[in-house]
N, CA, C and O atoms as a printed pandas DataFrame, in Angstrom:
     atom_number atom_name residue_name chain_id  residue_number  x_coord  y_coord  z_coord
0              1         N          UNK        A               1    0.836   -1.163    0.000
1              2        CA          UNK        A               1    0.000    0.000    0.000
2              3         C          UNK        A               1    0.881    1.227    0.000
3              4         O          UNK        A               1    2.025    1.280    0.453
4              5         N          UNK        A               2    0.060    2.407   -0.684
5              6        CA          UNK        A               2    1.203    3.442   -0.820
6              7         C          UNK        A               2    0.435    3.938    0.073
7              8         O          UNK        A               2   -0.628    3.614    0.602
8              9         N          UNK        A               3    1.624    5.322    0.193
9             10        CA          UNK        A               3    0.686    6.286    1.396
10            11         C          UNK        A               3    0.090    7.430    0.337
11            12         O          UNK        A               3    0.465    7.839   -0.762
12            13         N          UNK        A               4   -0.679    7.644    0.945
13            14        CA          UNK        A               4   -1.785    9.031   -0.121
14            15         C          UNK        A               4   -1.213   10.292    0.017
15            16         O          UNK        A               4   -1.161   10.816    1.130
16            17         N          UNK        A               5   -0.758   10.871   -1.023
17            18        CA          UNK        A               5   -0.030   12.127   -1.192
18            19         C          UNK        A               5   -0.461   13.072   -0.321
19            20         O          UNK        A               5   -1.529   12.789    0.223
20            21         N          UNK        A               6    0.057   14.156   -0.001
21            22        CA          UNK        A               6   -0.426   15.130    1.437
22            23         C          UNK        A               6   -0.714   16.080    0.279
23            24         O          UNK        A               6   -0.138   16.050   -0.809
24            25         N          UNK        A               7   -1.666   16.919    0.642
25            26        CA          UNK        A               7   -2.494   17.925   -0.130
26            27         C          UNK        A               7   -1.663   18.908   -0.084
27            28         O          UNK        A               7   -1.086   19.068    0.992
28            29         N          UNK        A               8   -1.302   20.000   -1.392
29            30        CA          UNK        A               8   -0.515   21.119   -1.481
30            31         C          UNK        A               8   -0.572   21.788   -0.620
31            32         O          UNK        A               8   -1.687   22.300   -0.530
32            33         N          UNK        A               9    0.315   22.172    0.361
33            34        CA          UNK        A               9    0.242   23.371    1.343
34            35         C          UNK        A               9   -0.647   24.529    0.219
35            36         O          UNK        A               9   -0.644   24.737   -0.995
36            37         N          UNK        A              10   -1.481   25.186    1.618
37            38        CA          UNK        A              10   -2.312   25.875    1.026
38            39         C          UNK        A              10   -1.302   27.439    1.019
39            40         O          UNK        A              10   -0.183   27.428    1.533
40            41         N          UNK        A              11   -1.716   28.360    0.553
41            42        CA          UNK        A              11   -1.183   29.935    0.589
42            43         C          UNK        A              11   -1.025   30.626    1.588
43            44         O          UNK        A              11   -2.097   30.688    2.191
44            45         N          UNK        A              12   -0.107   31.281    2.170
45            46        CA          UNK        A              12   -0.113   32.140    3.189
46            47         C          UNK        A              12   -1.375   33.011    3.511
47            48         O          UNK        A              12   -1.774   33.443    2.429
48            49         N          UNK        A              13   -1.825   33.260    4.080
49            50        CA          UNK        A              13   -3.161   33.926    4.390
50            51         C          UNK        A              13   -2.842   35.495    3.896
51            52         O          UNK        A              13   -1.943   36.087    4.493
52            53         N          UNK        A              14   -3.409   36.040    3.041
53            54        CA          UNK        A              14   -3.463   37.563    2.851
54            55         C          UNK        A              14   -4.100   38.483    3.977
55            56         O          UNK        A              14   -4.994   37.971    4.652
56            57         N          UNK        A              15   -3.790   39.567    4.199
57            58        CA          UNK        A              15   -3.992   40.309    5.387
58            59         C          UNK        A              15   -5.423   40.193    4.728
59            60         O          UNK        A              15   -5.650   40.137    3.519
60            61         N          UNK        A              16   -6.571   40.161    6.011
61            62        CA          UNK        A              16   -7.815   40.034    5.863
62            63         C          UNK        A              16   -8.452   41.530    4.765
63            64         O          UNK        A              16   -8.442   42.589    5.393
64            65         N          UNK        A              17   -8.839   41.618    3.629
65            66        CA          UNK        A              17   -9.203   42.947    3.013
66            67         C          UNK        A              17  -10.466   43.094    2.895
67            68         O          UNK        A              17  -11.052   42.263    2.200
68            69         N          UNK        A              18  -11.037   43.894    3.363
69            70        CA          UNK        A              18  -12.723   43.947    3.709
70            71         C          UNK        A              18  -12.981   44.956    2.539
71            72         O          UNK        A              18  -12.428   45.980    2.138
72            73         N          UNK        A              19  -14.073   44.207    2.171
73            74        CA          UNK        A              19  -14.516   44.747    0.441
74            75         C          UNK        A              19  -15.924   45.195    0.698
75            76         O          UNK        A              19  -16.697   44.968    1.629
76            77         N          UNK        A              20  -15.991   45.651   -0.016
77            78        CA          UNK        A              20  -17.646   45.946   -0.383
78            79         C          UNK        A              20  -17.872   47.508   -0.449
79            80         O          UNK        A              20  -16.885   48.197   -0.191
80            81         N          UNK        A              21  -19.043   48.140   -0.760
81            82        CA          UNK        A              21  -19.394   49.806   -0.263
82            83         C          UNK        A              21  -18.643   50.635    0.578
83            84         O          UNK        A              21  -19.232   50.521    1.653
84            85         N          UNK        A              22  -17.664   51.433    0.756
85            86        CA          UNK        A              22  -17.542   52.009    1.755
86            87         C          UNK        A              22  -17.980   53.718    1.322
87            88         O          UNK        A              22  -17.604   54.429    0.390
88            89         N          UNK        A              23  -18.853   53.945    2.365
89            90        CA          UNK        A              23  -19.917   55.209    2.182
90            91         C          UNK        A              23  -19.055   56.533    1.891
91            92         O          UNK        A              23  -19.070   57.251    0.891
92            93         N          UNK        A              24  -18.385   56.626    2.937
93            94        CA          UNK        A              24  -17.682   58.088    3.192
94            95         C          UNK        A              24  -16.990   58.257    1.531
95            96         O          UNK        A              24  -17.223   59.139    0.705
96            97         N          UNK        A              25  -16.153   57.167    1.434
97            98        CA          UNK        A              25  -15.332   57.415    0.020
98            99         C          UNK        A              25  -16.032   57.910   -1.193
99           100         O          UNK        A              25  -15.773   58.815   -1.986
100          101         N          UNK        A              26  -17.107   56.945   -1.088
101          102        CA          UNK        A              26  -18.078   57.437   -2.206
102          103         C          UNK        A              26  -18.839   58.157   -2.732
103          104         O          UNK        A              26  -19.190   58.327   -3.899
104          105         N          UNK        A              27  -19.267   58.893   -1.136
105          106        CA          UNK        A              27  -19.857   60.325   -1.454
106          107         C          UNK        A              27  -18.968   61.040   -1.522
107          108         O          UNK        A              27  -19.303   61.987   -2.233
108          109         N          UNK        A              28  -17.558   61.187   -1.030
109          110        CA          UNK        A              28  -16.849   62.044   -1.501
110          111         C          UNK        A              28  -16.530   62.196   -2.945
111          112         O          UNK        A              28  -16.574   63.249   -3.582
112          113         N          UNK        A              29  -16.172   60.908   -3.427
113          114        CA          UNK        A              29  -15.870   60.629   -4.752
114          115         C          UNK        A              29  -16.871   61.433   -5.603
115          116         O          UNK        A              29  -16.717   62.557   -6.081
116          117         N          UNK        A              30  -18.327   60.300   -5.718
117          118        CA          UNK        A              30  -19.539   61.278   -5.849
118          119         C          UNK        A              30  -19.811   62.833   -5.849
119          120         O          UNK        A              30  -20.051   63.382   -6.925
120          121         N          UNK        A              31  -19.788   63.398   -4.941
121          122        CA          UNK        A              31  -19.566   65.025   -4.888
122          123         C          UNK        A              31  -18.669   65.828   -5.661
123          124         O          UNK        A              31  -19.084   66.845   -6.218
124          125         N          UNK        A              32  -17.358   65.426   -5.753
125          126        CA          UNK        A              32  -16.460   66.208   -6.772
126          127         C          UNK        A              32  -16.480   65.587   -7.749
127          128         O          UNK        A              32  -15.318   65.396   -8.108
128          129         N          UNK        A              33  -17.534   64.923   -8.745
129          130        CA          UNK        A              33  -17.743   64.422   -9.529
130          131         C          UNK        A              33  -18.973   65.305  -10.356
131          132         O          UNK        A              33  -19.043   65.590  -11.551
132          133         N          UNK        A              34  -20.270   65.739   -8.785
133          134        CA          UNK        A              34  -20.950   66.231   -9.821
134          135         C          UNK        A              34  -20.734   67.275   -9.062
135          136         O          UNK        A              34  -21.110   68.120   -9.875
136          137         N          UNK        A              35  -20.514   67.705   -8.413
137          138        CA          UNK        A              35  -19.813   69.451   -8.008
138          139         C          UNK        A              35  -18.645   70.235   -9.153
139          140         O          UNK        A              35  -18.468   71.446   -9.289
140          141         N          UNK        A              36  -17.967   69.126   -9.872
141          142        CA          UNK        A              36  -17.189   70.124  -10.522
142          143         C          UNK        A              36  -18.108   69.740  -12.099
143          144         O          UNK        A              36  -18.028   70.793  -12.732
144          145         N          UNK        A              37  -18.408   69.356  -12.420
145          146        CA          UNK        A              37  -19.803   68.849  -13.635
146          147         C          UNK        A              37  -20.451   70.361  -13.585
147          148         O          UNK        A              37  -20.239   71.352  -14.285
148          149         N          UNK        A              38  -21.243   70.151  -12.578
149          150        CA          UNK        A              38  -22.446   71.664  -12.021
150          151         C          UNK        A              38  -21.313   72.842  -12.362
151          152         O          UNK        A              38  -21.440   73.793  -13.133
152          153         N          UNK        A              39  -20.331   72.528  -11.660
153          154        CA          UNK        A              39  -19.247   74.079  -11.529
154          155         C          UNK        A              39  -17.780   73.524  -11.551
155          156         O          UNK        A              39  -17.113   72.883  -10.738
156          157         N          UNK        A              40  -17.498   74.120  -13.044
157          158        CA          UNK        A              40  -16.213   74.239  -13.654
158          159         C          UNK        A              40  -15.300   74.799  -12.347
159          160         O          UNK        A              40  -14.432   74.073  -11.863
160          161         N          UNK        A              41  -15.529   75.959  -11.893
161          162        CA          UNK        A              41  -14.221   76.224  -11.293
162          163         C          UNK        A              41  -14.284   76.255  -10.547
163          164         O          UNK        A              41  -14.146   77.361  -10.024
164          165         N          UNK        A              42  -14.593   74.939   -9.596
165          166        CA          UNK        A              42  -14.055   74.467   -8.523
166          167         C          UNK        A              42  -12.185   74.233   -8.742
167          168         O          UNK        A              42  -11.271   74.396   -7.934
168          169         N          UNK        A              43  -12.178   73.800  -10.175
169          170        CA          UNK        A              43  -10.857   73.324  -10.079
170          171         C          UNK        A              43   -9.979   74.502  -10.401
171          172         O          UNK        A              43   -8.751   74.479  -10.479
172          173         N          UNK        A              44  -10.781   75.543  -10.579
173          174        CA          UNK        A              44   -9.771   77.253  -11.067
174          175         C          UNK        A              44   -9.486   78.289   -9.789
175          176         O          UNK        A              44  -10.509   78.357   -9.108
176          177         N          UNK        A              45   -8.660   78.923   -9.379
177          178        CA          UNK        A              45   -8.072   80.062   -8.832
178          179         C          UNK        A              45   -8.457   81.581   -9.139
179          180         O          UNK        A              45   -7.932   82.056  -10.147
180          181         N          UNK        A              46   -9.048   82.154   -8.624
181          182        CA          UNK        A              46   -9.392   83.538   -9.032
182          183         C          UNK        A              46   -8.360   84.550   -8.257
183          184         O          UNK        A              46   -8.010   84.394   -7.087
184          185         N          UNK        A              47   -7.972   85.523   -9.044
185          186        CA          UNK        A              47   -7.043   86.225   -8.644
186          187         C          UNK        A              47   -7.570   87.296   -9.144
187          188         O          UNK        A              47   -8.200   87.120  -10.188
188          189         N          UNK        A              48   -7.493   88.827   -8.553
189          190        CA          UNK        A              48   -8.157   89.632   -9.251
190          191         C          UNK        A              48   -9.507   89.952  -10.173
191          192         O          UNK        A              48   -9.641   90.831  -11.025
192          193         N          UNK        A              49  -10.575   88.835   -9.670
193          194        CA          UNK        A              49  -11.436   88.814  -10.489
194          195         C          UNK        A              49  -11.061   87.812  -12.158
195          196         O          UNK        A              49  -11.754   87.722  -13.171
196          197         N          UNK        A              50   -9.914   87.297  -11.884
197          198        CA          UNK        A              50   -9.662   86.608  -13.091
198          199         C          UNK        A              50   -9.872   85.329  -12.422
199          200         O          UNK        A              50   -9.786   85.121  -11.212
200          201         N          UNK        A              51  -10.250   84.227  -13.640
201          202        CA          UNK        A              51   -9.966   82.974  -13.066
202          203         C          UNK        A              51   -9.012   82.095  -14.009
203          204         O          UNK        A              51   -9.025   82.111  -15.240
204          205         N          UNK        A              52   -8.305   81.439  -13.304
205          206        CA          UNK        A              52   -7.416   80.459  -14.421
206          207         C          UNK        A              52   -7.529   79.086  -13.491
207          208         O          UNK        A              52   -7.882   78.788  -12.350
208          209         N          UNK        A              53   -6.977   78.391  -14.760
209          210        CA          UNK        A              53   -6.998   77.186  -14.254
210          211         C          UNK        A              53   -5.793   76.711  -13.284
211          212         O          UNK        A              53   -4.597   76.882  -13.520
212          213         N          UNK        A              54   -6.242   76.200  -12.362
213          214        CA          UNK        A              54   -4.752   75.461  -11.088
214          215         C          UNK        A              54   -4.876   73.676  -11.190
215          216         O          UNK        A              54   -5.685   72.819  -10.834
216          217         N          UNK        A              55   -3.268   73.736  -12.057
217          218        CA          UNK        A              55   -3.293   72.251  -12.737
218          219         C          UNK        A              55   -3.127   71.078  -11.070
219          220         O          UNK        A              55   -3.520   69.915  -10.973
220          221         N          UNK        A              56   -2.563   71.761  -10.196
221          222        CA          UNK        A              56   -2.356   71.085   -9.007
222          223         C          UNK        A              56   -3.661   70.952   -8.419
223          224         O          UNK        A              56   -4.342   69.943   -8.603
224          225         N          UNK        A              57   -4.119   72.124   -7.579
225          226        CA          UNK        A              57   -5.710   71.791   -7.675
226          227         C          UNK        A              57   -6.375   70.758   -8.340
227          228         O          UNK        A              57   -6.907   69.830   -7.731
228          229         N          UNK        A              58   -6.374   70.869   -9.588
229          230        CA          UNK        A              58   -7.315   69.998   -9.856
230          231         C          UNK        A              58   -7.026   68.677   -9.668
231          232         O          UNK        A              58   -7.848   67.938   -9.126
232          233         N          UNK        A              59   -5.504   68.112  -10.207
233          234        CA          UNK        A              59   -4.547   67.149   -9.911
234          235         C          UNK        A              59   -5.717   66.312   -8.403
235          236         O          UNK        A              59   -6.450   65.329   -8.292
236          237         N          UNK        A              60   -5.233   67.493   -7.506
237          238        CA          UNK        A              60   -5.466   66.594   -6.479
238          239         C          UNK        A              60   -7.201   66.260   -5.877
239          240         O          UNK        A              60   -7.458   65.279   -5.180
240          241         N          UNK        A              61   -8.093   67.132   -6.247
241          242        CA          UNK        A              61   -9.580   66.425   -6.694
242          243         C          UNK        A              61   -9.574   65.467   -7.195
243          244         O          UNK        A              61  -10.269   64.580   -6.697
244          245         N          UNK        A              62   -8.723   65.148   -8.528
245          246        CA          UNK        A              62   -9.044   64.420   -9.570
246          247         C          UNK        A              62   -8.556   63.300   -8.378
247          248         O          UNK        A              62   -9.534   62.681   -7.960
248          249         N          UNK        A              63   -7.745   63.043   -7.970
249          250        CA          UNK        A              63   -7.019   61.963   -7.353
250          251         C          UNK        A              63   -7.823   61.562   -6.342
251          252         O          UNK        A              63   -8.085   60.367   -6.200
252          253         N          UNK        A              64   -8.483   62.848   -5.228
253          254        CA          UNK        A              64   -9.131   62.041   -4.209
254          255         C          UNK        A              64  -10.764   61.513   -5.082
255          256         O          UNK        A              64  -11.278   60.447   -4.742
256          257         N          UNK        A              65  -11.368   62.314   -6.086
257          258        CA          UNK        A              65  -12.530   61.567   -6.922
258          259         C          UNK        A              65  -12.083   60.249   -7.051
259          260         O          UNK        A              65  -12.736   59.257   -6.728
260          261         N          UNK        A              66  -10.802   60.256   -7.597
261          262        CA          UNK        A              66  -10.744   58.407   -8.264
262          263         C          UNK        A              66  -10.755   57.525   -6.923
263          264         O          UNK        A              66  -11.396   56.481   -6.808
264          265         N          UNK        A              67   -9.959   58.093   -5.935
265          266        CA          UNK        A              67   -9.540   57.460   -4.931
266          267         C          UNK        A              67  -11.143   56.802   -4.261
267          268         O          UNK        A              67  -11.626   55.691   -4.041
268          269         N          UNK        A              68  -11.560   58.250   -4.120
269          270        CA          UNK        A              68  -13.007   58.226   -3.619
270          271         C          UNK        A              68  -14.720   56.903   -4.393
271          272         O          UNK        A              68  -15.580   56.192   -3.873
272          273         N          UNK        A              69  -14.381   57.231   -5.571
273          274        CA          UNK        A              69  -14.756   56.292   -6.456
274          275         C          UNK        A              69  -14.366   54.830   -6.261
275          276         O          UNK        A              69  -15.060   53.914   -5.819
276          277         N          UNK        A              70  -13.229   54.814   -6.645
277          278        CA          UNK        A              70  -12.764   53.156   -6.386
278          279         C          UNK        A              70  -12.775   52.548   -4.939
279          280         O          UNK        A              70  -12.936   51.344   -4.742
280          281         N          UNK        A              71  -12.657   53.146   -4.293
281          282        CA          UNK        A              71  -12.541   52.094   -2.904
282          283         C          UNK        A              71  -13.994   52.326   -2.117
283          284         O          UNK        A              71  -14.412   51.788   -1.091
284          285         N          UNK        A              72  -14.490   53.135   -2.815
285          286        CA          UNK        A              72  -16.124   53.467   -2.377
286          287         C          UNK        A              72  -17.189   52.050   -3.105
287          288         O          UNK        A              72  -18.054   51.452   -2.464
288          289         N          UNK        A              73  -16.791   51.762   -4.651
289          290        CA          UNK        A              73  -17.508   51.068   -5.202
290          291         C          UNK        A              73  -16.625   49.726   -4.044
291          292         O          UNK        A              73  -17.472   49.332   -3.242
292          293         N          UNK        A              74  -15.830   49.315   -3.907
293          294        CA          UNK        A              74  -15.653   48.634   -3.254
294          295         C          UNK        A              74  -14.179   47.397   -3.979
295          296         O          UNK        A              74  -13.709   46.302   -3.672
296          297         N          UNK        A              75  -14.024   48.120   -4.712
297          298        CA          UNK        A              75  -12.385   47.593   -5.707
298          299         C          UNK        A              75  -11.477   48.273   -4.463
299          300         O          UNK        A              75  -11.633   49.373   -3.932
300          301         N          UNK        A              76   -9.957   46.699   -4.038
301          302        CA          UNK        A              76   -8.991   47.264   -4.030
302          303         C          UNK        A              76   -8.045   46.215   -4.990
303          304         O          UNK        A              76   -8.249   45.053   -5.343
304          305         N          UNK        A              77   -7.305   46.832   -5.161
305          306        CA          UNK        A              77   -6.178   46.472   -5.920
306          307         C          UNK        A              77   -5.313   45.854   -4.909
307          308         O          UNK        A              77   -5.133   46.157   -3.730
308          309         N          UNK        A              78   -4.696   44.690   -5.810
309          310        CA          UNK        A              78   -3.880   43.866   -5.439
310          311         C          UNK        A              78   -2.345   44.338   -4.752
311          312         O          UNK        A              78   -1.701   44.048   -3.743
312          313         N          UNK        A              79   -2.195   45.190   -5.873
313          314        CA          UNK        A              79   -0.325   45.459   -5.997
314          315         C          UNK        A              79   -0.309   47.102   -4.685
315          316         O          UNK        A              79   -0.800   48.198   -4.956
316          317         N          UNK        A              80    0.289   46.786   -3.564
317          318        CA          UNK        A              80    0.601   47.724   -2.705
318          319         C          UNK        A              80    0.279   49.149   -3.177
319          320         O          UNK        A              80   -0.839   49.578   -2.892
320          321         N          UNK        A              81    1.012   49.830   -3.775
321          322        CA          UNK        A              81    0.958   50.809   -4.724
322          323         C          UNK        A              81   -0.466   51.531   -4.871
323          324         O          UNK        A              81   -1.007   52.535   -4.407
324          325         N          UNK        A              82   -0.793   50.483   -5.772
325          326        CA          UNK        A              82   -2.249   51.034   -5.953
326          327         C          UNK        A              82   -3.407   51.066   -5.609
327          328         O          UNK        A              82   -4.378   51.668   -6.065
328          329         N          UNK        A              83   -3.202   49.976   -4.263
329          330        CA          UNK        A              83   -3.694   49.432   -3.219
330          331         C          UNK        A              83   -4.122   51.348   -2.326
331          332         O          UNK        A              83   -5.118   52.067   -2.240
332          333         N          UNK        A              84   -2.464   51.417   -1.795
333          334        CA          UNK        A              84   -2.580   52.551   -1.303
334          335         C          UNK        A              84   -3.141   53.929   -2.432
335          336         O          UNK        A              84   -4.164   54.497   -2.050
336          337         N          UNK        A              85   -2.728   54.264   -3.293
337          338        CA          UNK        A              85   -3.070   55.495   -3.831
338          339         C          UNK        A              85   -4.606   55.102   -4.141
339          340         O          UNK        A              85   -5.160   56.197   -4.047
340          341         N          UNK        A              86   -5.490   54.267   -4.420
341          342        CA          UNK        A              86   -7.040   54.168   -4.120
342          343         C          UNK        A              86   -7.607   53.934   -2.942
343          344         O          UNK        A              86   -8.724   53.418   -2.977
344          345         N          UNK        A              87   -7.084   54.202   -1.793
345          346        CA          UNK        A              87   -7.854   54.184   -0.660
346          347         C          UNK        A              87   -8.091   54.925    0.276
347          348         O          UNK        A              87   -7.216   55.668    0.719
348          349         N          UNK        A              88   -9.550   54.877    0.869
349          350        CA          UNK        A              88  -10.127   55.970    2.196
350          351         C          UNK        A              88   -8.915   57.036    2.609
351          352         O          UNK        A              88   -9.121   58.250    2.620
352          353         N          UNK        A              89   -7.842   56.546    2.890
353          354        CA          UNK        A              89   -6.733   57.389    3.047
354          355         C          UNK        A              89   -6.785   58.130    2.537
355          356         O          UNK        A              89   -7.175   59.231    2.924
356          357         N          UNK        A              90   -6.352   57.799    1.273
357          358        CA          UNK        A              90   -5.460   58.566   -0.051
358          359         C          UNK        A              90   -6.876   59.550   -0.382
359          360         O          UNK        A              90   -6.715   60.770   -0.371
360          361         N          UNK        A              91   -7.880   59.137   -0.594
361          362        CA          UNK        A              91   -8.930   59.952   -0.755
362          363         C          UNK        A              91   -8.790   60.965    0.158
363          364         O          UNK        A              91   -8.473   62.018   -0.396
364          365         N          UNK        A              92   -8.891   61.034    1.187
365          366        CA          UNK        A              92   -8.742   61.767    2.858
366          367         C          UNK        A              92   -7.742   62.877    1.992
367          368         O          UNK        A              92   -7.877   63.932    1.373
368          369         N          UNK        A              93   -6.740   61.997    2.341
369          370        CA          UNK        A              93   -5.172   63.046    2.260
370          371         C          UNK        A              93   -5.385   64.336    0.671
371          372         O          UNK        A              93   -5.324   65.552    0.495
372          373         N          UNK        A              94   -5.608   63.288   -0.026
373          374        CA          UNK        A              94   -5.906   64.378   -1.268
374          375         C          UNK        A              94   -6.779   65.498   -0.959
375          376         O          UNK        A              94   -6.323   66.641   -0.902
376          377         N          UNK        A              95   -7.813   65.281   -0.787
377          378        CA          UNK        A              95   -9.026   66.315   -0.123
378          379         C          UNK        A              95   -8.479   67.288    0.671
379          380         O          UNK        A              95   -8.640   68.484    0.430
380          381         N          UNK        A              96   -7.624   66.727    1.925
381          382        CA          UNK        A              96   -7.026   67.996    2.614
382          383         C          UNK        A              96   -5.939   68.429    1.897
383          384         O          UNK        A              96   -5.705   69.630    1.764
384          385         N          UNK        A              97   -5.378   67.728    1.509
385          386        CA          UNK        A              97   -4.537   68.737    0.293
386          387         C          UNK        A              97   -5.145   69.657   -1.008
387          388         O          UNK        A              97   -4.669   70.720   -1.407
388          389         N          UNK        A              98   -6.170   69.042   -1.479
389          390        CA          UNK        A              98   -7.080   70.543   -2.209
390          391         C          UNK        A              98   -7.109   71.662   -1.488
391          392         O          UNK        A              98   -6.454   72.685   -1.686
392          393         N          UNK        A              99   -8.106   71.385   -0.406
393          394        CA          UNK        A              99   -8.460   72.109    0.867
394          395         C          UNK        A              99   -7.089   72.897    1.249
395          396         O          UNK        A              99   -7.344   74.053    1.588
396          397         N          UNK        A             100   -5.979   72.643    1.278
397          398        CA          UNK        A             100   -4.784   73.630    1.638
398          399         C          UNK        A             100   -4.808   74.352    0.692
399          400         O          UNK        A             100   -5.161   75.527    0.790
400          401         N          UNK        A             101   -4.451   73.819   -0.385
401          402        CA          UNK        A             101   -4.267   74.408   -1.756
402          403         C          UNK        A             101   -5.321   75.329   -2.078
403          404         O          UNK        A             101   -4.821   76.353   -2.542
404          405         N          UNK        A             102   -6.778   75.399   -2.014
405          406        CA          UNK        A             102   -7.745   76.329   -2.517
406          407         C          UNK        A             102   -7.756   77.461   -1.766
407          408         O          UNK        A             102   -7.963   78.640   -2.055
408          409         N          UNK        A             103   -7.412   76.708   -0.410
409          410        CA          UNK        A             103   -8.180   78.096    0.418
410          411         C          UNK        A             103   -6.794   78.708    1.509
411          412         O          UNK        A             103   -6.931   79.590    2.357
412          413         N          UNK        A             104   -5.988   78.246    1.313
413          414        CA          UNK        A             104   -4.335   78.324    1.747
414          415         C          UNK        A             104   -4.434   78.581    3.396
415          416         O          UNK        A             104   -4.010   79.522    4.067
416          417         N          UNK        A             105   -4.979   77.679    3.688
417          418        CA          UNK        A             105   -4.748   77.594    5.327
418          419         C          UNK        A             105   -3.532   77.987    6.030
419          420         O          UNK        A             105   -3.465   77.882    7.254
């Protein structure tokens, strides 16, 4: 009689990643989605009654929207990286970095 092969060690356990809806992200995401839709220059600088566009500003909306979007619908990404730059965080951090940037705290 042979002996019965031992079953493939299974995979190291991945840090537990809790998926699904997360609210806050998404209405944020949501909001500077149709807040700058409704109104262009959210993402512009007025100086003198002029307005131009602020490529950083917007940069960093655009970043906490995606951020806000993706980890709101409930996608994270695999690879560290992008793991971090789409998440509740990164959404967070971007936002207060608009927020410095618009209104120069």
């Amino acid at each position: 009689m042979s002996a019965a092969p031992s079953p493939a060690p299974s995979p190291a356990p991945e840090r537990e990643r809790v998926e699904g809806l997360h609210w806050p992200s998404l209405l944020v995401g949501l909001a500077i989605m149709i807040g700058g839709s409704i109104y262009p220059l959210i993402f512009a600088r007025t100086q003198e009654g002029n307005a131009h566009a602020d490529h950083v500003l917007a940069l960093l909306l655009f970043w906490a929207m995606s951020a806000g979007i993706v980890r709101g619908v409930g996608f994270i990404p695999r690879a560290r990286l992008w793991r971090w730059l789409f998440s509740g965080a990164a959404c967070a951090l971007a936002l207060a970095l608009a927020a410095l940037r618009r209104f120069g705290f």
